[in-house]
N, C-alpha and C positions, 0 to 999 in steps of 0.2 A: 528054431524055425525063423526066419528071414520075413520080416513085416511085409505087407503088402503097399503096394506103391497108396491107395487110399487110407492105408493105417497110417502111414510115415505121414501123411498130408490133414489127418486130423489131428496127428500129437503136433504139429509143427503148426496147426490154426490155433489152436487149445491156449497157443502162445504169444498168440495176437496183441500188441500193446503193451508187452512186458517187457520189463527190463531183462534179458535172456543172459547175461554173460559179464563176466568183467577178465579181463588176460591180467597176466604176471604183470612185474614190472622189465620196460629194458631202458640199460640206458642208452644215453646219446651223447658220447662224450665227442671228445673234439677230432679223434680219429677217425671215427663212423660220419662226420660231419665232412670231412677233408676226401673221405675215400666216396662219395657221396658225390663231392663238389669233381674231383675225379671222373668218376664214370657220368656225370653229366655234362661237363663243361663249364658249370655254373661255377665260377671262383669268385665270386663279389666277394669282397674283402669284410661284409658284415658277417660272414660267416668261415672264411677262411686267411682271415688276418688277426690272431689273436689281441695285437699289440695296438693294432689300429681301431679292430673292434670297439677296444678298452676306453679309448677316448671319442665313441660314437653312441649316439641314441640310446641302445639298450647297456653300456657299459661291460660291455663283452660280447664274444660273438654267437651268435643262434642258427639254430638247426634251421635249412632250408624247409619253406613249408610242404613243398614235394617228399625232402624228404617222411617230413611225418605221416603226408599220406600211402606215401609209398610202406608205411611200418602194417597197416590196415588188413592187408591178407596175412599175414603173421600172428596179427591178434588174432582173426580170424579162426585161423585153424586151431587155436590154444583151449579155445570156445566149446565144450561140447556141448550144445543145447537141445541138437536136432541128431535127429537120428541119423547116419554115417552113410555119405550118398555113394554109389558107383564111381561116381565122378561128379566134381562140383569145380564151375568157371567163374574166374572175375568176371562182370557183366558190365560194370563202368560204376561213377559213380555219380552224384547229381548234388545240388548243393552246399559245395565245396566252401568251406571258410574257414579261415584262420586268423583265430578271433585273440589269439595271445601268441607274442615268441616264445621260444624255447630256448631255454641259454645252453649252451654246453655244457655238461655234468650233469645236464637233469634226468630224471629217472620218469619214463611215462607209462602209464597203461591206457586200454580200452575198455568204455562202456559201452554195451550194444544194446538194443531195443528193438523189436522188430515188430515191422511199420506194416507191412503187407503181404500178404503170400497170391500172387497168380500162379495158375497153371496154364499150362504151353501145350498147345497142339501135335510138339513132337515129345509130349511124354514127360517134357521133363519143367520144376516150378521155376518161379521165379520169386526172390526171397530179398524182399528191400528192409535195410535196417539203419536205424540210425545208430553212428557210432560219435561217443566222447572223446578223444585224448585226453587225459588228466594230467597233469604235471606235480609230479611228489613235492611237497611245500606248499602249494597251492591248490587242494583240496578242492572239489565240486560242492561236497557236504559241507563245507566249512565257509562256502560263500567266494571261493576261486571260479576264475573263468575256467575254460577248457581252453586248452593248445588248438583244435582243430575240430571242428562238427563236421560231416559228412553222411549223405548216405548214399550207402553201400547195396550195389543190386550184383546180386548174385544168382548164377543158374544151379539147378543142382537134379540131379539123375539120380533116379531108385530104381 
């Protein structure tokens, strides 16, 4: 039997303030980086110059912060916390920061938390969450920064 639109919206309050999710790992090597800087335009040489990188700021080149945001509905969907909507929309995001680079090679996941649940007059919530980037080497638990804070507003239909 199929939850009810107010069942799905009290398992998904139940979860108010929780940590709800953490995704796999992916990485970001320098290809994903280049094919990135490609379909944007963005070629700044911190990130698509390996040899120039080397002798600049971070001593090699890093993953555009777009891109990492852009990883963000990917983690997303890896998540299963909530119950499985009809359909569920990127809504934007709010609080954008990028708070560490990301070198090349590095392996990141997502931690999610979710911050708020509205409901919407045409039926369907609205699901804000704050999400982590973590960067494998540099731990959250272990006193590392995060690659990227953001949160995350999503719609989602039952």
């Amino acid at each position: 039997m199929t939850a009810t639109r107010s069942e799905n919206l009290a398992a998904i309050r139940a979860r108010l303030g929780e940590e709800v999710g953490v995704s796999d790992w992916v990485l970001v090597d320098q290809a994903r980086i280049q094919a990135f800087a490609d379909a944007t335009l963005d070629h700044q040489w911190i990130h698509t110059d390996p040899e120039r990188a080397a002798k600049g700021p971070f001593g090699g080149p890093i993953a555009h912060g777009l891109l990492s945001l852009s990883l963000l509905p990917y983690f997303a969907e890896q998540m299963d916390w909530a119950p499985t909507p009809r359909m569920s929309i990127n809504y934007g995001y709010e609080k954008v920061r990028f708070t560490a680079p990301l070198p090349a090679g590095s392996r990141v996941r997502c931690w999610q938390t979710l911050d708020r649940v509205e409901e919407r007059p045409d039926g369907g919530m609205m699901l804000a969450t704050t999400c982590r980037l973590e960067r494998d080497g540099d731990l959250m638990a272990d006193g590392g920064r995060p690659v990227l804070v953001a949160g995350a507003l999503g719609l989602y239909y039952y």
